[in-house]
C-alpha positions as CSV (number, residue, x, y, z in Angstrom):
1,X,-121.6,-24.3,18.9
2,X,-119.7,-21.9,16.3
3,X,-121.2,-19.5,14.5
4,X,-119.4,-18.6,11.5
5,X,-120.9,-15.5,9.6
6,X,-121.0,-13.7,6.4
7,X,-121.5,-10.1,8.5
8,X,-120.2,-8.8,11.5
9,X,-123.2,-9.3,14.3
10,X,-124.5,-6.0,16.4
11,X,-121.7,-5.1,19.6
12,X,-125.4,-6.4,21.9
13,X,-124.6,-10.2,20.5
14,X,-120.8,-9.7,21.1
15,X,-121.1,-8.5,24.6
16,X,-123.7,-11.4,25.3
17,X,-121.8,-14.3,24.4
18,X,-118.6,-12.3,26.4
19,X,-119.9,-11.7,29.1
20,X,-122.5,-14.7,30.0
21,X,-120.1,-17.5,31.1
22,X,-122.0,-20.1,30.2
23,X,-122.6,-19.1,26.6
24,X,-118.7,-17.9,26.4
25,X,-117.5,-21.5,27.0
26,X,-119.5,-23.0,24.4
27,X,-120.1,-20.9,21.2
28,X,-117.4,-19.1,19.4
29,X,-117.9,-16.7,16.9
30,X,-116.3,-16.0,13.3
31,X,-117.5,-12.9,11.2
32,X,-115.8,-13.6,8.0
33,X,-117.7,-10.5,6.0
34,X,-114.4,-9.1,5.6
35,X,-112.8,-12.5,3.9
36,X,-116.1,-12.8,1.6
37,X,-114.9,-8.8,0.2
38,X,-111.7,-9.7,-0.3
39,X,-110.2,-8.5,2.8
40,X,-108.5,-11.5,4.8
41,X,-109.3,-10.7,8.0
42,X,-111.7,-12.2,10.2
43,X,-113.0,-11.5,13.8
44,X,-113.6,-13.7,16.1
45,X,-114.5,-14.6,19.7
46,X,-114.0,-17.8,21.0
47,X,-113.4,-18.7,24.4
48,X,-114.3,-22.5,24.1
49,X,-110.7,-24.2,24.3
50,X,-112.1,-26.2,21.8
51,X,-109.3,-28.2,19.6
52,X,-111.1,-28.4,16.3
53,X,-111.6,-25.0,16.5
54,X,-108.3,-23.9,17.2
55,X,-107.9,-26.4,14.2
56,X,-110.0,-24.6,12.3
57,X,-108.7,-21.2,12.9
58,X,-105.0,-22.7,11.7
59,X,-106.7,-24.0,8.6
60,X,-107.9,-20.8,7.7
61,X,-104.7,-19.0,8.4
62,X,-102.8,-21.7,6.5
63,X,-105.0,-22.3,3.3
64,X,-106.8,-19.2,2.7
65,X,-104.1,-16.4,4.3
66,X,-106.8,-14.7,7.0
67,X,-105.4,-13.3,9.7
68,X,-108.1,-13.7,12.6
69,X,-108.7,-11.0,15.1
70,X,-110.2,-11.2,18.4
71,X,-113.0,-8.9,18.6
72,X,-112.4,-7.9,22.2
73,X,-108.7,-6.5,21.8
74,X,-106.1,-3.5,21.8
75,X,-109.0,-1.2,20.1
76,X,-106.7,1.4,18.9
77,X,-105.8,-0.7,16.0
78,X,-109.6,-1.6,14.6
79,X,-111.5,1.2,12.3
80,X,-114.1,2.8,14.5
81,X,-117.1,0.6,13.3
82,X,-115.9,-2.2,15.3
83,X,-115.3,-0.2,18.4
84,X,-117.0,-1.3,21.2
85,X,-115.5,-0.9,25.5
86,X,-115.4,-3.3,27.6
């Protein structure tokens, strides 16, 4: 399953889908709020090994330029509204 999303969801339904193995392996996420403003960026968390999805993160590299992000990551580098430990 893949949710792809027009705002970034609450840290609660980030740390869910992380940290529950059964839901990790079988949705990914994509908050492309950031794209939709102009911004091409894109967060993501997806854990399936899923080809059409790795697929479909190339495409949207490739044709529209966003650079995706993994929302669990280095968080130095992401403004403070994305913040979250884990």
């Amino acid at each position: 399953m893949t949710w792809i999303l027009n705002e970034t969801p609450q840290p609660i339904v980030w740390n869910l889908i992380k940290e529950t193995p059964c839901l990790s392996k079988r949705v990914a996420i994509y908050a492309l709020n950031e794209a939709y403003s102009g911004i091409p960026n894109c967060l993501k968390l997806n854990e399936t090994e899923n080809i059409v999805l790795e697929e479909f993160e190339k495409f949207l590299t490739r044709e529209y330029g966003i650079k995706l992000e993994p929302f669990f990551q280095n968080l130095t580098n992401l403004p403070p509204k994305y913040m979250i430990k884990i």
